[in-house]
GULO-271938 format. One record per residue (C-alpha): residue in one letter; residue number from 1; x, y, z. Coordinates in pm, 1 decimal, padded with zeros to 6 digits. Layout:
+----+-----+----------+----------+----------+
! aa !   i !        x !        y !        z !
+----+-----+----------+----------+----------+
!  A ! NUM !        X !        Y !        Z !
...
+----+-----+----------+----------+----------+
//
This chain:
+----+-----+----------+----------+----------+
! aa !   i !        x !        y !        z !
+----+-----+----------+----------+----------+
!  X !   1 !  01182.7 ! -00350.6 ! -01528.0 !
!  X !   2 !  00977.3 ! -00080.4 ! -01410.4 !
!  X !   3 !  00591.5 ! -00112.6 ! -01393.0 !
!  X !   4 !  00559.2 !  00098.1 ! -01750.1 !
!  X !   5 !  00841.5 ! -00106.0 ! -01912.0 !
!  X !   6 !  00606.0 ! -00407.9 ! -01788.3 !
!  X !   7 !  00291.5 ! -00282.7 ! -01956.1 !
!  X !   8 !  00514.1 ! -00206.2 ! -02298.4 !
!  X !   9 !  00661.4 ! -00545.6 ! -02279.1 !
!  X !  10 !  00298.1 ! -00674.5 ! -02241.7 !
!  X !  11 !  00099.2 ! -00456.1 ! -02537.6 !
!  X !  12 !  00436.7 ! -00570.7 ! -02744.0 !
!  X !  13 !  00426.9 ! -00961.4 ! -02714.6 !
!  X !  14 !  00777.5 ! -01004.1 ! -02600.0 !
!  X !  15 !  00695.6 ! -01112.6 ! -02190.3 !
!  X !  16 !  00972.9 ! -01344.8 ! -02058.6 !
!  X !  17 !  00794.1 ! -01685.0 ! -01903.0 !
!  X !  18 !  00894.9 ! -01596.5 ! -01585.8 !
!  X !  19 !  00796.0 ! -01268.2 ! -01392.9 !
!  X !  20 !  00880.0 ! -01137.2 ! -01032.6 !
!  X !  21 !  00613.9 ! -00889.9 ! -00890.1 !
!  X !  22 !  00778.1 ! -00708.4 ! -00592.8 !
!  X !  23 !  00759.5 ! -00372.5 ! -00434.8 !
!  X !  24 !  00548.3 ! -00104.1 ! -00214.0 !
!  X !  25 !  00267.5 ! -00083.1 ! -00369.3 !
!  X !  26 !  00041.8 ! -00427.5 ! -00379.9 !
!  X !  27 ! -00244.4 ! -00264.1 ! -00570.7 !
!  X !  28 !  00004.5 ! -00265.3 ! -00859.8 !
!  X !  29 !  00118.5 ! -00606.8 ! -00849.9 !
!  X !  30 ! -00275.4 ! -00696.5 ! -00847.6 !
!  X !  31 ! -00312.4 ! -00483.2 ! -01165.9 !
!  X !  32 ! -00060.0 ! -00671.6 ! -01345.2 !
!  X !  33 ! -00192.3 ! -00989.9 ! -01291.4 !
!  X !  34 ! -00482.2 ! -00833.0 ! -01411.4 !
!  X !  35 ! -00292.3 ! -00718.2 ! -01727.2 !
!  X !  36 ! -00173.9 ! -01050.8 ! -01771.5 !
!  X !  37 ! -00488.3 ! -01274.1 ! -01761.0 !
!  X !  38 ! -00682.2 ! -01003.3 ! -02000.0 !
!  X !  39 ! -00377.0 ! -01045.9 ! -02247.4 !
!  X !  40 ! -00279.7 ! -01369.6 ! -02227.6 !
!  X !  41 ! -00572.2 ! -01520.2 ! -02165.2 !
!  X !  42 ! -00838.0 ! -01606.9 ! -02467.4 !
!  X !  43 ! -01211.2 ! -01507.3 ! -02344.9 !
!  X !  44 ! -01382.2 ! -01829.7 ! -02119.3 !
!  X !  45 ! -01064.1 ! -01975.4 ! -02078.2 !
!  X !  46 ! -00971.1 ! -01897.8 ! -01775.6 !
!  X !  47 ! -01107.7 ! -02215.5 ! -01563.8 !
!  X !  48 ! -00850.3 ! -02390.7 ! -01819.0 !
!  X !  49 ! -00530.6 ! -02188.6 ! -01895.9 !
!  X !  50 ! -00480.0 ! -02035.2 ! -01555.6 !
!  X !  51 ! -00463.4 ! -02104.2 ! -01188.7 !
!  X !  52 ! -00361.8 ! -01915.2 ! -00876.6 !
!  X !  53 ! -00130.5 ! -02061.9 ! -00592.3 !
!  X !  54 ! -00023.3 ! -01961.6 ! -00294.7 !
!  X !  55 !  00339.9 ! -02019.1 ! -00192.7 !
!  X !  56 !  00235.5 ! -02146.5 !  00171.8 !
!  X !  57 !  00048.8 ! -02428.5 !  00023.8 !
!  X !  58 !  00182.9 ! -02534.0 ! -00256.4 !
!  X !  59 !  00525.9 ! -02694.7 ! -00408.9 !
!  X !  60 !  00731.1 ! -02594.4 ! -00664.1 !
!  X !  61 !  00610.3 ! -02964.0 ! -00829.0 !
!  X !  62 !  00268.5 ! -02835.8 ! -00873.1 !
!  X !  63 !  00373.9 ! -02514.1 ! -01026.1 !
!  X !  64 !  00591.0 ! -02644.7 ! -01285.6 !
!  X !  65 !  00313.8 ! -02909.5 ! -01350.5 !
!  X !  66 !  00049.0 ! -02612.4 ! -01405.5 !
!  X !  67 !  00268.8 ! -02435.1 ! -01647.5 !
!  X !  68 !  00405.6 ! -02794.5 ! -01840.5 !
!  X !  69 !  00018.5 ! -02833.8 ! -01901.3 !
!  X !  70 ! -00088.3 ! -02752.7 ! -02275.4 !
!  X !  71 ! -00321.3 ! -02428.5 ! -02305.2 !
!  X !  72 ! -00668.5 ! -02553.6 ! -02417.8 !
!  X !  73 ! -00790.5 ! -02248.0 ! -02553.1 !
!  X !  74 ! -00572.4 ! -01988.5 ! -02520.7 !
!  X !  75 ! -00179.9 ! -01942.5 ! -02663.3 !
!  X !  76 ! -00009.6 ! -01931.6 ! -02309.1 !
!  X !  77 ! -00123.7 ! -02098.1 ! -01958.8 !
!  X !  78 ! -00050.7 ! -01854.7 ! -01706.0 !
!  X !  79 !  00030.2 ! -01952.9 ! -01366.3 !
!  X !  80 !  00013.3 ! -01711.7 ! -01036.2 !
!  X !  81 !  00215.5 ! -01806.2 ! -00735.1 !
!  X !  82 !  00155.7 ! -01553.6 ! -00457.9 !
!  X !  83 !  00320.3 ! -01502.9 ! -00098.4 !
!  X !  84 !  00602.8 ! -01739.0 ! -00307.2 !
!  X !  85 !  00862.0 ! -01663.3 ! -00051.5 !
!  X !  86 !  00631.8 ! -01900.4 !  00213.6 !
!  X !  87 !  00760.2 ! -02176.5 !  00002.8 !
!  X !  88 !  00981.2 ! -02415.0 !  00197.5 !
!  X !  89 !  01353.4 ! -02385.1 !  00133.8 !
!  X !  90 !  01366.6 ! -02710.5 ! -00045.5 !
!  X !  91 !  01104.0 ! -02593.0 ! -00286.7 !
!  X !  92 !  01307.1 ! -02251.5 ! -00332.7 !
!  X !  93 !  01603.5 ! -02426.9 ! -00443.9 !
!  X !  94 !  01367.8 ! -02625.2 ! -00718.7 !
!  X !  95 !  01185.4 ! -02318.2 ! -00808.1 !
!  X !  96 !  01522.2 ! -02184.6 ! -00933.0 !
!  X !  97 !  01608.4 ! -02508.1 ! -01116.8 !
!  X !  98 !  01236.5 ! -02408.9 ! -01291.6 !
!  X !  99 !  01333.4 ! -02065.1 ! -01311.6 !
!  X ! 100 !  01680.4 ! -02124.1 ! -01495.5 !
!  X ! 101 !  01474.7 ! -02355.7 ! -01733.9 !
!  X ! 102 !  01120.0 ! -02263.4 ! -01746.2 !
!  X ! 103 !  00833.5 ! -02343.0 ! -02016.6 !
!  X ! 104 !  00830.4 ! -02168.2 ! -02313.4 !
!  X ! 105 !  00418.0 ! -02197.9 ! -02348.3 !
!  X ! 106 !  00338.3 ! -02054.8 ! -02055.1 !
!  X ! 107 !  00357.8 ! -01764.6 ! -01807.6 !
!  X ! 108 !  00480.3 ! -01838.7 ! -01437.1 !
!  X ! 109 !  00391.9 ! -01466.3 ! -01224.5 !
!  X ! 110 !  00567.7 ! -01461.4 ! -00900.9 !
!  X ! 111 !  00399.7 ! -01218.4 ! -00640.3 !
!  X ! 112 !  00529.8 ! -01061.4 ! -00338.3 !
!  X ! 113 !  00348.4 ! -00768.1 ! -00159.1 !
!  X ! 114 !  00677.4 ! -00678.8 ! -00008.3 !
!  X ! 115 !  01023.0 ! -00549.3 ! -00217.2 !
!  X ! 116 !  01276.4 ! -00845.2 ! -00273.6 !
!  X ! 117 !  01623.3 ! -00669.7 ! -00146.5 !
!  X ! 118 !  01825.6 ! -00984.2 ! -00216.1 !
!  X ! 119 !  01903.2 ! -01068.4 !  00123.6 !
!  X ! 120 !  01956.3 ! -01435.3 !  00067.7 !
!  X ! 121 !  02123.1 ! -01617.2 ! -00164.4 !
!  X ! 122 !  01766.6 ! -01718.3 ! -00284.7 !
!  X ! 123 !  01608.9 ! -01395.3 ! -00348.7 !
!  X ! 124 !  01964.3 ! -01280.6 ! -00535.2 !
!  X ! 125 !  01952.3 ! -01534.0 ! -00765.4 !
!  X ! 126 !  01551.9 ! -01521.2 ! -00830.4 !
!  X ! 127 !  01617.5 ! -01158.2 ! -00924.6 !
!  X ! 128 !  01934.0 ! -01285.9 ! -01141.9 !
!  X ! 129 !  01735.3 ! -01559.9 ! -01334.7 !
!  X ! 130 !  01380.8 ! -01399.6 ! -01368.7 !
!  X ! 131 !  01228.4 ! -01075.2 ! -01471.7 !
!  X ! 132 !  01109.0 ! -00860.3 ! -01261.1 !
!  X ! 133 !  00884.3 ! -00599.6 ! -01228.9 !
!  X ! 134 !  00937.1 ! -00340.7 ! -00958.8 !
!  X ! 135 !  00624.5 ! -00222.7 ! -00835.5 !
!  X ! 136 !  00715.5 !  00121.7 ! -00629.4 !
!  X ! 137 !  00487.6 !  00276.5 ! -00433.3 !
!  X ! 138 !  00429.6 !  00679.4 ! -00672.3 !
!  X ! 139 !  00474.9 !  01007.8 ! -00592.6 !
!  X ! 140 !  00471.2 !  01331.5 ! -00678.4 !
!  X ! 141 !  00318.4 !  01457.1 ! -01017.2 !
!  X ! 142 !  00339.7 !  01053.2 ! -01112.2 !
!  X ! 143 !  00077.1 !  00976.6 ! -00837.1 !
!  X ! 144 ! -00132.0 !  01268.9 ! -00867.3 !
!  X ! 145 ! -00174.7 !  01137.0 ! -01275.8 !
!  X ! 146 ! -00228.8 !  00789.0 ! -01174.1 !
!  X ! 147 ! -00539.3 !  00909.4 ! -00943.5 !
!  X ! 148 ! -00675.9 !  01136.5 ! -01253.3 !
!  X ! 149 ! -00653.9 !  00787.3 ! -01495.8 !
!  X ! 150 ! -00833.1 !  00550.2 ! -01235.5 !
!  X ! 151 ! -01117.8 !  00836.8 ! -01203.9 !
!  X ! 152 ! -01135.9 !  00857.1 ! -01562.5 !
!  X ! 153 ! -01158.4 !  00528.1 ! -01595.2 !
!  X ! 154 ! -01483.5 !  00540.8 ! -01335.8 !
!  X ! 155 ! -01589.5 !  00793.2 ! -01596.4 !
!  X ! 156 ! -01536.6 !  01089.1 ! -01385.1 !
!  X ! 157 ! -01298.4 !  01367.0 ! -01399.5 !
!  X ! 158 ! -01115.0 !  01501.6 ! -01070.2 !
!  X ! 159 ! -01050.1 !  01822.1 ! -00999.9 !
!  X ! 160 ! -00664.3 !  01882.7 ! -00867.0 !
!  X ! 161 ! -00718.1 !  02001.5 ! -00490.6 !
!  X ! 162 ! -00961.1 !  01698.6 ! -00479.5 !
!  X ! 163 ! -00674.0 !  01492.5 ! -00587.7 !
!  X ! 164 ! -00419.2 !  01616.5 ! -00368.9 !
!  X ! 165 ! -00675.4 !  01572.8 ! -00083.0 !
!  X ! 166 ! -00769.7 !  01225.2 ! -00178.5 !
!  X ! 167 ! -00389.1 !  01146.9 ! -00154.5 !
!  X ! 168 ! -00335.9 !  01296.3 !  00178.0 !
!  X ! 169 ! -00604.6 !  01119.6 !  00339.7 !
!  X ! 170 ! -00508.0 !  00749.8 !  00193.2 !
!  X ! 171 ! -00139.7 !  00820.3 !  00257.8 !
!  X ! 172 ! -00128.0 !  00755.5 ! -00143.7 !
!  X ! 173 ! -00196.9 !  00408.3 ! -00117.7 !
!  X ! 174 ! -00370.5 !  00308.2 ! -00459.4 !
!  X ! 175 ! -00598.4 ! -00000.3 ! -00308.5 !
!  X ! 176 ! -00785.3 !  00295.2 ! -00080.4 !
!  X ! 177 ! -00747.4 !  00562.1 ! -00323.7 !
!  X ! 178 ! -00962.8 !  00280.6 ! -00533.3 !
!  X ! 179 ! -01189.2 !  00211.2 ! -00289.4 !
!  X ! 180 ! -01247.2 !  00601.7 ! -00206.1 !
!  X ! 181 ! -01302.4 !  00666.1 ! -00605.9 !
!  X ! 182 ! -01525.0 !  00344.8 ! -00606.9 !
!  X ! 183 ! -01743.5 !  00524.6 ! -00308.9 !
!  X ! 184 ! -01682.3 !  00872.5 ! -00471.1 !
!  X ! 185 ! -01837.4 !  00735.2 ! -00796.8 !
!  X ! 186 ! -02155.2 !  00653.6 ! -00661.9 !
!  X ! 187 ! -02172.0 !  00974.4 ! -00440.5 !
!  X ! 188 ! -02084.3 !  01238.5 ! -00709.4 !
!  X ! 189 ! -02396.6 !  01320.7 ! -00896.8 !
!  X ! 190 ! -02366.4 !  01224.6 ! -01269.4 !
!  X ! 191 ! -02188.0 !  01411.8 ! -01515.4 !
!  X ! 192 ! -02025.4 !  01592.7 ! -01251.4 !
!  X ! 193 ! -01647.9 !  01545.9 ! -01179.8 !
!  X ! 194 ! -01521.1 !  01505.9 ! -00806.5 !
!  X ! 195 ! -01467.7 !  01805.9 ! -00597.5 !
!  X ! 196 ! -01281.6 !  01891.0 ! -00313.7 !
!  X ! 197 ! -01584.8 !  01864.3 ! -00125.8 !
!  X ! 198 ! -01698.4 !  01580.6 ! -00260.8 !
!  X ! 199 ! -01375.3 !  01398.5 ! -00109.6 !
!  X ! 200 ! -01428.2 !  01588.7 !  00223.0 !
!  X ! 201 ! -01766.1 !  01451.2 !  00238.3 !
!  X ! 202 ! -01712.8 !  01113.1 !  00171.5 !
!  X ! 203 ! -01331.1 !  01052.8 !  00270.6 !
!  X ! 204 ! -01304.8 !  01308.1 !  00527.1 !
!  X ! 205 ! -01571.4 !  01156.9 !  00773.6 !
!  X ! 206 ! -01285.2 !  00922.3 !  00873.1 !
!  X ! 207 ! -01030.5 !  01199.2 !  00878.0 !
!  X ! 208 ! -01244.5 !  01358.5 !  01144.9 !
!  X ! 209 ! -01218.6 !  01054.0 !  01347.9 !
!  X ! 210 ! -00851.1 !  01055.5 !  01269.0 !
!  X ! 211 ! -00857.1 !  01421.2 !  01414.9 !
!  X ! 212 ! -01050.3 !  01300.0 !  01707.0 !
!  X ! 213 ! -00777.8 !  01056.3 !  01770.6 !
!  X ! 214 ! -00479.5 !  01280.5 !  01720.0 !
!  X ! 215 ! -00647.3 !  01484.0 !  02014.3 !
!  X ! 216 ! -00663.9 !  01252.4 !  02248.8 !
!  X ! 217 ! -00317.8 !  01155.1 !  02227.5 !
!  X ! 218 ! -00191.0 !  01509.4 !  02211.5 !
!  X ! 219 ! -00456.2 !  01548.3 !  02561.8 !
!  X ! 220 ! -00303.8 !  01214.7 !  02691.1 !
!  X ! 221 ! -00651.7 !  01073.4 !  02695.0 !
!  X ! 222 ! -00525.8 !  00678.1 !  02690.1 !
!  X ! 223 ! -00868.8 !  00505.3 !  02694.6 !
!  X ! 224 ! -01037.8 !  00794.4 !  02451.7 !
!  X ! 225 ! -00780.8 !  00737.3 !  02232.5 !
!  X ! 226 ! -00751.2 !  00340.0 !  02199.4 !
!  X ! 227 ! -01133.0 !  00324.1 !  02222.5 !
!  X ! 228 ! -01108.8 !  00588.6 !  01858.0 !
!  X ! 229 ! -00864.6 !  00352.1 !  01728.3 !
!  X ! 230 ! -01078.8 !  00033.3 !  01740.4 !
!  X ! 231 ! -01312.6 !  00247.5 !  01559.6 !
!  X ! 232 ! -01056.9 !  00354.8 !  01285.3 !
!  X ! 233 ! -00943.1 !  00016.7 !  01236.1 !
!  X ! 234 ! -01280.8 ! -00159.4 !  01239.5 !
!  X ! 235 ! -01437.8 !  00134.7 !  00977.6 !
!  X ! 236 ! -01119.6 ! -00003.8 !  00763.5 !
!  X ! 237 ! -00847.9 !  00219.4 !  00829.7 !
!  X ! 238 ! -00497.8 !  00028.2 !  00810.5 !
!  X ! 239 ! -00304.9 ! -00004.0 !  01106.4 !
!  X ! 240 !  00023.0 !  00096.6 !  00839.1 !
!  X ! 241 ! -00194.0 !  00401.5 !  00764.2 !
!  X ! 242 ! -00248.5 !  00540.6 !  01092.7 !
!  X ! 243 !  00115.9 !  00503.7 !  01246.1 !
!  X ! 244 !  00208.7 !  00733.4 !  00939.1 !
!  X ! 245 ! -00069.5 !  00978.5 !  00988.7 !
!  X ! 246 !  00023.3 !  00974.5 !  01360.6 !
!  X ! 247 !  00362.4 !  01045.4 !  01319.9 !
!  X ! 248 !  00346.9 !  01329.3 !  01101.9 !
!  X ! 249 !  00112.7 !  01466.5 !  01366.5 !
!  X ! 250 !  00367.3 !  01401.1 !  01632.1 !
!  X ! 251 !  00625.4 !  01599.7 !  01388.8 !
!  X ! 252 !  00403.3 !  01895.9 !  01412.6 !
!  X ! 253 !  00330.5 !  01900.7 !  01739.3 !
!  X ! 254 !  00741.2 !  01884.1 !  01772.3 !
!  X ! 255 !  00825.3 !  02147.6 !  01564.4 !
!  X ! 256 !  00529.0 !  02387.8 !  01708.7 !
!  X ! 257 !  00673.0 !  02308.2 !  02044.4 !
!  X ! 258 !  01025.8 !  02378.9 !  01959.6 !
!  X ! 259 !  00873.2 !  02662.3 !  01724.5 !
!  X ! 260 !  01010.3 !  02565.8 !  01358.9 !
!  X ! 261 !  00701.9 !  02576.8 !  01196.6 !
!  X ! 262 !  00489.2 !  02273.0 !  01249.1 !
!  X ! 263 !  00206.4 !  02240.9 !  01054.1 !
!  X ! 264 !  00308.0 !  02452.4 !  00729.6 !
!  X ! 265 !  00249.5 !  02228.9 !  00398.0 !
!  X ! 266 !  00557.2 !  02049.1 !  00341.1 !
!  X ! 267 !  00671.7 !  01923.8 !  00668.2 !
!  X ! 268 !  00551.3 !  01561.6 !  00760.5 !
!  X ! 269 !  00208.2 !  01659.4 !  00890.7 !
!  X ! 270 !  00012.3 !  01550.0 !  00587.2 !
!  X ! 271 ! -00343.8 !  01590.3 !  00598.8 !
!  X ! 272 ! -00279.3 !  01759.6 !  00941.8 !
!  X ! 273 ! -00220.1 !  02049.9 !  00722.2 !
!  X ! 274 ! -00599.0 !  02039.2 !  00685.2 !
!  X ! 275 ! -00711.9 !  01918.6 !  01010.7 !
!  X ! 276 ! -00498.8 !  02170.0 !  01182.0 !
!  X ! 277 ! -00486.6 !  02499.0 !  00974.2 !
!  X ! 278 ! -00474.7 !  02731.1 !  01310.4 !
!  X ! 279 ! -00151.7 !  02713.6 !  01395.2 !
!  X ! 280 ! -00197.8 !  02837.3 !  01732.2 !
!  X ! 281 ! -00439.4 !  02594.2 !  01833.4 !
!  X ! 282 ! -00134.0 !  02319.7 !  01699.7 !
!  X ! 283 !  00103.8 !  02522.0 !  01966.2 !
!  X ! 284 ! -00134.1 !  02509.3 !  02192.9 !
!  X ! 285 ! -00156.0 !  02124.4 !  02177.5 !
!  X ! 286 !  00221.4 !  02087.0 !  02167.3 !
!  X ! 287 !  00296.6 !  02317.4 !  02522.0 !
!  X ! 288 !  00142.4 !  02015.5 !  02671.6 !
!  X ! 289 !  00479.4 !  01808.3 !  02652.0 !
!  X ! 290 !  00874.3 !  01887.5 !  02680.1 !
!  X ! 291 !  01086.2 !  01874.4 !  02337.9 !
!  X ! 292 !  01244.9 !  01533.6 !  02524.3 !
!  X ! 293 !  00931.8 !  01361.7 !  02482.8 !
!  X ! 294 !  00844.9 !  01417.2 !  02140.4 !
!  X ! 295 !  01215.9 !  01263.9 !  02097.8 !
!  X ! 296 !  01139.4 !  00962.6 !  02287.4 !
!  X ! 297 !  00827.3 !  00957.2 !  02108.8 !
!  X ! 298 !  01020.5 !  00911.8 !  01746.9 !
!  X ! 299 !  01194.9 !  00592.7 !  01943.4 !
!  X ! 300 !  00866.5 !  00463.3 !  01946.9 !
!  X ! 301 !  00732.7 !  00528.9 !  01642.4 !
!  X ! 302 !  01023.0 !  00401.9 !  01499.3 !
!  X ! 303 !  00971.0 !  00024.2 !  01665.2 !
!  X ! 304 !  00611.5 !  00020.1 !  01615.1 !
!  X ! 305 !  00716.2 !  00044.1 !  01230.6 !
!  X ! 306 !  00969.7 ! -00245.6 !  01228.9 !
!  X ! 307 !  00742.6 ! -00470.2 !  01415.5 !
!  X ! 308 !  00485.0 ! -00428.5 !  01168.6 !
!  X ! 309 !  00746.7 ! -00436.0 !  00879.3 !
!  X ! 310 !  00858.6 ! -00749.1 !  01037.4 !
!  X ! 311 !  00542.5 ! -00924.0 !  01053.6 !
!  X ! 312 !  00454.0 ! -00819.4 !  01426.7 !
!  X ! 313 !  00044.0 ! -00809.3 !  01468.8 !
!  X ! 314 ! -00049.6 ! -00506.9 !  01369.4 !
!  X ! 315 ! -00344.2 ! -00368.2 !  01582.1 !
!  X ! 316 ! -00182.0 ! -00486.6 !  01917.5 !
!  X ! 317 !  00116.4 ! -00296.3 !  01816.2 !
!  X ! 318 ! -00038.2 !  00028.3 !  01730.6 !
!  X ! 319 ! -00200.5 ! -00018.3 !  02054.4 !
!  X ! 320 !  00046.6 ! -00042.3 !  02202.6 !
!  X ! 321 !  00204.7 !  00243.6 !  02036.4 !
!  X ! 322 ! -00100.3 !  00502.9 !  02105.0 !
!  X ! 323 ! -00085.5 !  00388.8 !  02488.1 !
!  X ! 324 !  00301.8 !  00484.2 !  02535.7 !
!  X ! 325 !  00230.5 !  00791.1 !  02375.3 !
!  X ! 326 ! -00092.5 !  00871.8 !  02603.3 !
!  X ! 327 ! -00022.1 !  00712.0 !  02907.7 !
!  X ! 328 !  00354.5 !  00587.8 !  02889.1 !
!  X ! 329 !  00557.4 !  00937.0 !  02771.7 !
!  X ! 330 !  00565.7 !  01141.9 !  03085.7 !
+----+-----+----------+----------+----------+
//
């Protein structure tokens, strides 16, 4: 089911006891655990009728034991079971034995911050037996009325270029479009809504660093640039975050080199858009390199993606990603 079919299912009573969160977008999957404890849970009860797990540390024994226990205070125990695909594969095959015949008085939520694809016989059948709830990463007019609810529910209203800035500059993820509006909150004056330049102001102060960065790859400046991303990554910037933002710089710079109009709204540049409105200052970077680099360059944007996809450290990887493309592409 989709994340709305999730919340319907929820407001109507009719959940199924066991529940797969899996997707793009973690900050969802958070949410409806969330959801779940605030309706399933009776007020105080929550040291009682619900515990959290985590799949690396626990067995499939002490799960179904948690959710076999009678609610004290509340209708349903609910039981949360995160990173559940670190359990070992013994416990898998017993978690599906639960699965196919699981209490009726409680709630078992199964979280994973990645999308199940089914590629094992486990995950297959997990998304065979259970319900689950796909939560997507938004886009589009979806994410840009997702942002407007969470500020409204800060009590603030957002204007719409402040929106569409706030989503280019968190690459639309909704834990750091949270955390921005949580900042943005205490910024904005009350009884004001946020403005473009309110976002600028607060959000943008990393974008300039971002900027800064962007340069001194584009300048092949190898120790400028890997000293700017410690500071990106240690002011909270995701590693995940910056190889996208980097990329769709390296895009632009590639199509103002070849001259097919990089940096014009709507090619992968992004917030680049913003950070590089003079398009002859963009060419200007981009004469710097041949057309064959900025190919190779893809090559290695593309592995530095899979490694981190695949559970590679992140920060040495971008490193080493933002030295091959300084110091390593000529």
């Amino acid at each position: 089911m989709t994340f709305a079919e999730f919340q319907k299912a929820l407001a109507g009573g009719s959940l199924p006891p066991v529940l797969v969160f899996h997707g793009d977008e973690p900050f969802l999957a958070s949410v409806g655990v969330d959801l779940l404890k605030k309706h399933l849970l009776s007020p105080g009860s929550e040291a009682f009728d619900f515990v959290s797990l985590s799949g690396r540390e626990t067995t499939t024994e002490t799960i179904a034991a948690h959710a076999a226990t009678v609610p004290m205070l509340s209708e349903k125990r609910l039981t949360v079971v995160y990173e559940f695909l670190g359990l070992a594969p013994s416990q898998r095959t017993q978690l599906l034995a639960y699965v196919s015949n699981p209490v009726t008085s409680a709630c078992v939520a199964l979280v994973s911050f990645e999308r199940l694809m089914g590629k094992n016989k486990f995950e297959r059948q997990l998304l065979e037996k259970a319900e689950s709830v796909d939560c997507g990463r938004a886009s589009g007019s979806q994410l840009v009325a997702i942002v407007k609810r969470m500020s409204q529910k800060r009590g603030r209203e957002i204007e719409e270029e402040a929106v569409s800035a706030l989503v280019d500059w968190t690459d639309g993820r909704l834990n750091r479009i949270a955390n921005e509006l949580d900042k943005l909150n205490c910024f904005a004056p009350d009884g004001s809504s946020i403005g473009l330049s309110d976002v600028e102001m607060v959000v943008g102060a990393r974008t300039s660093g971002l900027r800064d960065l962007a340069l001194a790859v584009a300048s092949r400046e190898t120790g400028r640039a890997l000293a700017l991303l410690d500071e990106l990554v240690d002011g909270g910037m995701s590693e995940a975050q910056l190889v996208s933002q980097l990329y769709g710089f390296w895009i632009s710079l590639w199509l103002a080199r070849t001259g097919s109009g990089g940096g014009r709204r709507g090619h992968a540049g992004g917030s680049y858009d913003r950070l590089w409105s003079n398009r002859h200052e963009l060419v200007e970077l981009a004469s710097g390199r041949t057309s064959r680099e900025y190919a190779r360059g893809i090559g290695r944007f593309y592995r530095a993606d899979v490694d981190i996809r695949r559970g590679m450290p992140s920060r040495p990887t971008v490193g080493l990603l933002v030295y091959e493309l300084t110091a390593g592409t000529s």
